[in-house]
C-alpha positions, 0 to 999 in steps of 0.5 A: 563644311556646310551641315546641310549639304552634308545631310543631302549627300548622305541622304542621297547615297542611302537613296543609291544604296536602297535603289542599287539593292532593290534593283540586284534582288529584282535582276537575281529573281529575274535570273532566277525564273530564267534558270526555272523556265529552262529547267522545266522546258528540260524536264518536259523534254526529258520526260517526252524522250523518257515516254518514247524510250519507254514505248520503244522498249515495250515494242522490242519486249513484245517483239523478243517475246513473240519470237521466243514463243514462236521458237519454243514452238518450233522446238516443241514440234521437233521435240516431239518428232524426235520422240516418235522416232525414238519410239520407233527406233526403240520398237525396231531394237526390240524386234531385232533383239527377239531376232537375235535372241532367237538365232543365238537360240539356232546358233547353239542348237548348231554348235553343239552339233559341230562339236559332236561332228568335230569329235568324230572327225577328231576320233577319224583323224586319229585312226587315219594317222594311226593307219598311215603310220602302220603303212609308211612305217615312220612317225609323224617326226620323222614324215615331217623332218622329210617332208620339210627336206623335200620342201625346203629342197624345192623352196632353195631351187625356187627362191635362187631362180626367183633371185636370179631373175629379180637381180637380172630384171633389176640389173637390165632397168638399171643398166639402161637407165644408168647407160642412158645418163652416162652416155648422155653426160659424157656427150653433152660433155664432149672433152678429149679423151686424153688431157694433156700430160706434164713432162719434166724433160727440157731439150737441149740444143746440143751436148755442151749445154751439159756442161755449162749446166753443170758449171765448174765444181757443179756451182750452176746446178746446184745453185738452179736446184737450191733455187728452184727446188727440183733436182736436175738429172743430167745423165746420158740420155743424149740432147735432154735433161730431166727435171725431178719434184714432187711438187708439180708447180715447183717441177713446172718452174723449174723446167721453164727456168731451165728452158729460159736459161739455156735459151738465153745462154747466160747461166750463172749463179745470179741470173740463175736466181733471177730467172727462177723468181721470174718465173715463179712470178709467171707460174702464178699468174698462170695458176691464178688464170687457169684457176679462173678459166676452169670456174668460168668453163665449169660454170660456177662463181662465188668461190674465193680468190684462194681457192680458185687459185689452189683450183689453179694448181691442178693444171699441173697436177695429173693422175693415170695421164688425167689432168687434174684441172680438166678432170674437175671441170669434167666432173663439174658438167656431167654432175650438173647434167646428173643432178638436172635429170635425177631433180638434185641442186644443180649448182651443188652438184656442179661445185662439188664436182668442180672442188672434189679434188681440191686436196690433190694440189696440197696433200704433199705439204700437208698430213691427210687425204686429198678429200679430208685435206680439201673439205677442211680448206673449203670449209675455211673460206665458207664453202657451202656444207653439202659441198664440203661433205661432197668433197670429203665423202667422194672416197667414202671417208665419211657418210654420204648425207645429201643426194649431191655428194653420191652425184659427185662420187658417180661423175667423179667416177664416170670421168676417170673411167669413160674410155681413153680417160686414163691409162695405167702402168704395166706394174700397178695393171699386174698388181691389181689383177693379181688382187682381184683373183686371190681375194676371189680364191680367199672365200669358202668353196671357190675352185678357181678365179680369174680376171679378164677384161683388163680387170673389168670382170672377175669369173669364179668357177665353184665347187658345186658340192660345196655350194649351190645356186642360192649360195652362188648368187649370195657368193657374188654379192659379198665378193663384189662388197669386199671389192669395193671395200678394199681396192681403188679402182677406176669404173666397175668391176663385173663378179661372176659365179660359176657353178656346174654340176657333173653327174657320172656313173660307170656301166658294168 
């Protein structure tokens, strides 16, 4: 390679290196002045904002200090109205404590002067009741001990007079108050007075029929009655048969079995079983309907299937003549109507007086009451808690807790006693008005006692030496709370005390 060439080339690359050097540092101190020039321009502007800052400050320091020397102002001017009020409060306390020093003055003056009178009354009392004692000849004991007699005398006269009167005030409100909403719920009501009665006699189309009931060896009967449940008695009442159970739904089948069998004529031990599954089937279908029927006519809903069906029982369920089913729709209405015009839970008041004798369609198959038997199977299919209580409370079993269960008891009560409701046998009549007269006779003081009024109204007659008004009329209360808690009746039963003073003296 040529040396000359060589020498140019590394000559001219030095020449690049020295130009690309000078021509970097004059590009970096260009950049360089750029950057100074932009940060001088910030600081100038920072500084200008800084100056503005600055004497905005100084306005607001001015403007705070001139409003707090004006408020301190205003403070001292109302400071200083306080302390002339003080100061005059303070001069008139002290008037007033001059005042009071001198009335306290007079005051004691006064006082020791009423305490000179009141020795002297006290020295005049003395003389007076020592003069009194001479004269009435008895000691202040003895003057008070007849004195409270004589008062004590006058305040019994008063006080049973003014108990009288109380009680019959009360009594004639409440009574209008009570026959206004009876007669209005049994109204607005309006069922027939006497439901219809199940029977359990099935006619016969002639004397042979006996017969063929009864079958050879007594085969038919006994295989109706195993089948059915029910006992038949054939005896000699002429063209009839009666059918005998406890269990009204098991009576039921059994009498239109019987009545289907001798319609159809063929009566055997086969087609007897047949017949009665066949209307055991209708039977249910019919408690299920009337179940139905009587929510729809009571105007309930909600309830479940098992328990309008258990409703549904009812039907052939009766007491004193009363239909059982009729009887709780009854009861549904008129508590309605009661809860609506007393503020009550309508709808409550309706399903506890519809439920309330639930208990009746199962007490024969179970251990209980009626009302526990029938609260313990709502509360089973979820039946609201005030209803149950309702429910379990009608007979007073347990405590009434809410306003529906008291309407429940009272419709429950309007129904079996509104006229024409119920009727009842000659011996349980006699049984009952028999009660009545020897639980009167059983207190202290009574001379005689008598139900009249088929039992609607007991009258005692008293002796008067024995007790007089204010005991009489105490008398009357606790004869008619152990009425109501010993008996089952129907309605209201009327106590009345009687007491008579005879005066006699013989002319010599």
């Amino acid at each position: 390679m040529n040396p000359i060439i060589l020498i140019v080339d590394v000559l001219v690359l030095g020449v690049g290196l020295v130009a690309g050097y000078f021509l970097h540092r004059y590009q970096a101190e260009r950049a360089a002045k750029s950057q100074q020039d932009k940060a001088d321009n910030i600081l100038k502007v920072a500084n200008e904002q800084a100056r503005l800052i600055e004497s905005q400050a100084r306005e607001n320091a001015t403007k705070i200090v001139q409003a707090a020397e004006a408020e301190m102002k205003e403070r001292r001017i109302e400071l200083n109205k306080e302390t002339e009020r003080l100061d005059k409060r303070r001069s008139e306390v002290d008037s007033r404590s001059d005042r009071l020093e001198q009335r306290e003055q007079q005051i004691n003056k006064r006082q020791s002067q009423v305490d000179r009178r009141g020795n002297e009354i006290d020295k005049l009392h003395e003389d007076q009741v020592k003069k009194l004692e001479q004269i009435a000849q008895l000691s202040p004991d003895e003057a008070k001990k007849e004195l409270f007699a004589a008062v004590e005398k006058e305040a019994r006269g008063d006080m049973a007079r003014i108990i009288r009167q109380i009680e019959a005030e009360a009594r004639e409100e409440g009574e209008k108050r009570a026959r206004k909403l009876i007669a209005d719920a049994i109204q607005r009501v309006a069922s027939e007075h006497v439901a219809e009665v199940t029977r359990a006699v099935v006619t016969l189309p002639s004397e042979e029929m006996k017969g063929r009931i009864v079958g050879r060896n007594g085969r038919n009967i006994k295989a109706f009655e195993q089948a059915a449940g029910v006992d038949v008695i054939v005896d000699d009442t002429p063209d009839s048969v009666t059918v005998s159970c406890f269990d009204s739904v098991r009576r039921e089948i059994g009498r239109r079995a019987l009545a289907k069998l001798i319609l159809d004529g063929r009566i055997h031990p086969a087609h007897i079983e047949k017949i009665v599954e066949d209307e055991t089937r209708a039977v249910e279908k019919i408690i299920n309907e009337a179940g139905e029927q009587a929510a729809y006519e009571a105007n309930v809903s909600g309830l479940h299937p098992e328990i309008l069906r258990m409703m549904g029982r009812l039907k052939f369920r009766t007491s004193y003549g009363q239909n059982q089913l009729a009887h709780a729709v009854e009861v549904s209405k008129l508590a309605g109507i009661l809860a609506a015009e007393i503020g009550a839970n309508v709808d409550l008041s309706k399903l506890g007086g519809f439920l309330h004798d639930i208990g009746k369609a199962m007490d024969h198959n179970q251990d209980g009451t009626h009302a526990k038997l029938g609260a313990e199977y709502c509360k089973r299919y979820g039946v609201n808690s005030i209803v149950v209580n309702a429910i379990e409370s009608h007979h007073h079993e347990v405590d009434q807790l809410t306003v529906e269960a008291i309407i429940t008891e009272s419709a429950d009560a309007i129904s079996g006693a509104r006229p024409g409701a119920r009727r009842e046998d000659l011996e349980a009549y006699i049984k009952r008005i028999r009660s009545l007269e020897e639980m009167s006779m059983s207190f202290d003081g009574v001379q005689q006692a008598f139900a009249i009024q088929a039992g609607r109204e007991v009258r005692i007659i008293v002796k008067p030496e024995a007790i007089d008004d204010l005991a009489s009329a105490r008398l009357a209360r606790d004869v008619a709370k152990k009425i109501e808690e010993t008996m089952q009746y129907p309605g209201q039963i009327k106590v009345t005390v009687i007491r008579e003073t005879r005066s006699t003296e013989i002319a010599k």
